[in-house]
N, C-alpha and C positions, 0 to 999 in steps of 0.2 A: 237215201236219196241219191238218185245218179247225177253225175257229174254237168250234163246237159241242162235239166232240172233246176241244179243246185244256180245253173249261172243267169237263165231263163228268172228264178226268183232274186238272185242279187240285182242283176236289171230294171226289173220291175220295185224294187224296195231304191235303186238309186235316180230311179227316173221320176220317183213321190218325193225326193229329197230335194231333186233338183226343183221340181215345180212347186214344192212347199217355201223355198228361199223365198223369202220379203226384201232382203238389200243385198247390197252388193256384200257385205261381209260374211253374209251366211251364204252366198253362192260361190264366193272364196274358201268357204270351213267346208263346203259340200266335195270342192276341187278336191282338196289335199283330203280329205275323208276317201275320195273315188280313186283319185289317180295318182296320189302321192308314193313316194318311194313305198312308205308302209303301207298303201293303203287296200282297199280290201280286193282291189281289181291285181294288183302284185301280187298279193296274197295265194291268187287264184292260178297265176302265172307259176308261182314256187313248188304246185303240184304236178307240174309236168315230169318232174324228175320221177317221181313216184310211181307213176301211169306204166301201163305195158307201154313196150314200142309202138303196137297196131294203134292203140289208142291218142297216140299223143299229139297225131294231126289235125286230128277232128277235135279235139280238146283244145288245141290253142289257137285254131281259126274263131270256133265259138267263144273262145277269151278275148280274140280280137275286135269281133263284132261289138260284144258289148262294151269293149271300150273305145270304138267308133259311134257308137250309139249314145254313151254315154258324153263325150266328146262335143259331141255336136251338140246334143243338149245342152250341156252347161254354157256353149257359147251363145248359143241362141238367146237362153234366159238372161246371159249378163247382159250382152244387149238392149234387151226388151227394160232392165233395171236400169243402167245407164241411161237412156231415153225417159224414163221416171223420172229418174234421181233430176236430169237437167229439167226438164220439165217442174219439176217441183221445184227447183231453185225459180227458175224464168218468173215462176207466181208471186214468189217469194220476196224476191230483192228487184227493186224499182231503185232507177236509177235518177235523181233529183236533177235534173236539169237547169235549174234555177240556183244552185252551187257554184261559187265563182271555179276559174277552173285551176287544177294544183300549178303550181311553177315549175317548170322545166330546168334543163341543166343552163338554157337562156337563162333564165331570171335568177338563177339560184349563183350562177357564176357572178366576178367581181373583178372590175378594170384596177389597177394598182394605183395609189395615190400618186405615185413621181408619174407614171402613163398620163393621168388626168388632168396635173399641172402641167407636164407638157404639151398637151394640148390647148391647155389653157391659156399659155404663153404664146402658142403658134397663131391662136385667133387672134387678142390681141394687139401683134404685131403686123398679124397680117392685115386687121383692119387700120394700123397705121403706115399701110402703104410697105411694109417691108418682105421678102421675100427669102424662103426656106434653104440653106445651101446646106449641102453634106460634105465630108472626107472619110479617107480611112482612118481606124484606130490605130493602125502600125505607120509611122511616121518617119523621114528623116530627122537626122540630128538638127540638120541644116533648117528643115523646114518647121523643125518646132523651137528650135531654138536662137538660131543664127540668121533669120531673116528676120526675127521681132526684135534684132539688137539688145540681145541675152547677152552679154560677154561671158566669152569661157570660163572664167572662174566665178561665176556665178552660181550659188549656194542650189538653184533648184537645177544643176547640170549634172549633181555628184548623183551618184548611185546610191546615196541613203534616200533618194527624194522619188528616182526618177526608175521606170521599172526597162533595163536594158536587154537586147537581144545581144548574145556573143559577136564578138567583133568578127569582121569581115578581112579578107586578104588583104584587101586594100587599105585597111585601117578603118574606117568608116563603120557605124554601127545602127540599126534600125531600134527603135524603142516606142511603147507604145505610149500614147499621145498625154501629155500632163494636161491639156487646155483643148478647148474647139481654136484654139487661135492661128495655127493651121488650114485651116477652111480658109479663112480672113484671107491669108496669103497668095491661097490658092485661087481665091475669086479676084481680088487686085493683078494676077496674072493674067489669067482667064479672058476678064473684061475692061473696056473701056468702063469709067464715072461716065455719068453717075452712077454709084453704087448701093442701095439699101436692103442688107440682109442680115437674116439669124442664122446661129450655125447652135442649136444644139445637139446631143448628142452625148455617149459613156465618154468617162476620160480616167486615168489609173496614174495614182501614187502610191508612193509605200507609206502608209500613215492607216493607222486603225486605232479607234478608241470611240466613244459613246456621240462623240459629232464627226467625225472622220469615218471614210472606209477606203479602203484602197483603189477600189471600181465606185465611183459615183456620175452624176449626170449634171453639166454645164448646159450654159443658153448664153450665147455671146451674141453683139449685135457691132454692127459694122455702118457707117453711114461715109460716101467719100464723094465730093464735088467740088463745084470753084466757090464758095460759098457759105456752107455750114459752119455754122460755130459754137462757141460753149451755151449761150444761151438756146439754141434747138439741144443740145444734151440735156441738158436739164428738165425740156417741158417734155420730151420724151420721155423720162425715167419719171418724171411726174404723172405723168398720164396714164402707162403701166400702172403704177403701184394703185393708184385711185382705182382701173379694172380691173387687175387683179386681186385688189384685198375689198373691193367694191363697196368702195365708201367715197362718200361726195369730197371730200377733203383729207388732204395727207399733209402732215408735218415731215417733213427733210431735210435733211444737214450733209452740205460738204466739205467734208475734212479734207486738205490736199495730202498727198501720199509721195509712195514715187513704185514707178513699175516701168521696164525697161523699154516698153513699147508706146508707151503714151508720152505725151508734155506738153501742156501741165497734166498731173495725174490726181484722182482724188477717191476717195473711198465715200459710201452713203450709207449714211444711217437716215431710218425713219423714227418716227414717234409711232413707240408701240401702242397708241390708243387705238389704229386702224387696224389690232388683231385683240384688245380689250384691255391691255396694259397701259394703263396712264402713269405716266411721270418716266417711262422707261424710253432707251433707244434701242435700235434694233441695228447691226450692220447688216446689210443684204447683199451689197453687189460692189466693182471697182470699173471707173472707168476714166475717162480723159479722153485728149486730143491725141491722133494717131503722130506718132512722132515723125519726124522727115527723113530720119534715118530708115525707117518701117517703107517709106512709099517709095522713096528712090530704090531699095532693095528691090521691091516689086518692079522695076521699070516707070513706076510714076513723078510727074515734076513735080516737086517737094513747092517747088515756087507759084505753080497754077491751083495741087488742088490738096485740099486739107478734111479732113472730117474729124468723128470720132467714134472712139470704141466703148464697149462694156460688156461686162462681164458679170453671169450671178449665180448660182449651185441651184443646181432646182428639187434638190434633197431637201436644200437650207429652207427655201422655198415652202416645200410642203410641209415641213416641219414647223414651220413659224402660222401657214395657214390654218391648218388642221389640227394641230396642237399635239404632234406626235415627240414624246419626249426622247426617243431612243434610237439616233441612225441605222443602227445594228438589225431592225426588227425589218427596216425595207426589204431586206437579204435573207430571212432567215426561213423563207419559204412556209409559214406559219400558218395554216388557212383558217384557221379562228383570228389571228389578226387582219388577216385580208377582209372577213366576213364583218369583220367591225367596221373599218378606215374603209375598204375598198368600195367603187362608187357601181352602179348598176352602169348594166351596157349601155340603157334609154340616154344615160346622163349624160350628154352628148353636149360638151361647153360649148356654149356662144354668146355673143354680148346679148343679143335680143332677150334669149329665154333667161339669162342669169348664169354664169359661172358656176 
């Protein structure tokens, strides 16, 4: 058989293969059968060596053709199966309409419990009339300490307490913030009383263990006029605790304390019945009258105007709400405990709909 011939019937034998293909994988087995390194159209390419000189031009134009011929064929056909193949699917798989629809990275994500209470705090307060202040983290010494009438030798001034930036030329040192009590300061400068605000916000000690972290979050409140007194403290902090642990009635005790910046000063505890614990107390928060040494620092008349402060962790907070036994796990970027505690984006606190 001559060589002509010979490629004339390989053609015709791979142009019945291609069009005998039924799927795409036999019109893949057809490819590498036709055109593969080994395959029989190569095959036919390998004889050229062999051929006289005169011959081997017309030899591998005609080799070429039939794998242009062939070429084209097999694209064509895969096409024509492709347009099957979907087709057949399209008959196949109906799509249920009437299926709710799956949840997105929206639904499937989770606000953090200390984020939630925070918010939860800011409604609130802010439906009782009080208003959001901020600061920075990084504070003076003066301003976190010596304008709330801290004395220098005061235990929470040492550097086992308090987290310090290296001292400055001038002696002086920046350190990041123990308390929001700072803000307080900065808003009694700022403004004329009447005064009604929350400052919370992160705050850093050195202290780490199972109710401690070194980076936690505060909510301090500020009230200052010619006017207020211990009794508006109290139905404040009453009213809070009734919204936010959302219960008609709160049991409370004021123990008096002392903290450098209030007098009188007192500490609170609740009756843990308002988180399901009966016969127990809870401490949650420190507060008192702002002292006169605190307002006249600010430039205020100690003699015209008085208020009070408080103070409460909003760690401690979510921890007594929610019933998270381990400060440690707020931090520890866990998203299986997120996907537990952690609340949907929807859950958007407000007095109407429910905390």
């Amino acid at each position: 058989m001559s060589g002509t011939s010979e490629l004339e019937t390989l053609k015709a034998e791979l142009l019945a293969e291609i069009a005998g293909a039924d799927d795409l994988a036999a019109i893949e087995a057809v490819r590498v059968s036709a055109l593969g390194k080994k395959g029989r159209i190569a095959q036919q390419m390998a004889k050229l060596g062999t051929l006289p000189p005169e011959e081997r031009k017309s030899f591998g134009a005609a080799t070429n053709a039939v794998k242009d011929a062939v070429s084209q064929s097999l694209e064509a056909r895969r096409a024509d199966l492709e347009a099957a193949a979907l087709e057949a699917r399209l008959q196949s798989e109906r799509a249920d309409v009437t299926l709710p629809v799956r949840p997105g990275p929206e639904a499937l994500g989770r606000i953090h419990p200390v984020s939630q209470v925070f918010d939860e705090c800011v409604e609130i307060f802010a439906d009782l009339g009080f208003d959001v202040a901020e600061g920075p983290d990084i504070e003076t010494d003066e301003m976190n300490f010596g304008k709330l009438n801290i004395p220098p030798e005061h235990p929470a001034r040492q550097e086992h307490d308090t987290f310090y930036f290296p001292q400055k030329a001038d002696g002086s040192r920046l350190l990041l913030r123990t308390h929001t009590s700072p803000v307080q300061i900065r808003t009694m400068e700022a403004r004329k009383p009447p005064i009604r605000i929350i400052a919370p916000g992160r705050v850093y000690r050195c202290d780490s263990d199972q109710t401690h972290t070194p980076m936690f979050h505060q909510i301090e409140g500020l009230v200052i006029d010619e006017t207020t007194h211990m009794g508006h403290l109290k139905w404040v902090l009453e009213e809070f605790c009734k919204a936010f642990f959302e219960v008609s009635d709160v049991k409370m005790r004021f123990r008096a304390s002392h903290f450098p910046f209030t007098e009188p000063s007192m500490e609170v505890d609740i009756g843990a019945e308002a988180i399901g614990k009966p016969g127990q107390w809870l401490e949650i928060l420190g507060c008192g009258m702002v002292h006169p040494n605190v307002l006249r620092n600010c430039g205020l008349d100690s003699e015209r105007y008085q208020g009070f402060a408080f103070g409460m962790g909003l760690d401690r907070l979510t921890m007594l709400k929610y019933g998270v036994p381990d400060l440690r796990a707020f931090f520890a970027a866990d998203l299986r405990w997120l996907r537990h505690y952690g609340f949907s984006v929807l859950d958007v606190p407000t007095l109407a709909g429910g905390l």
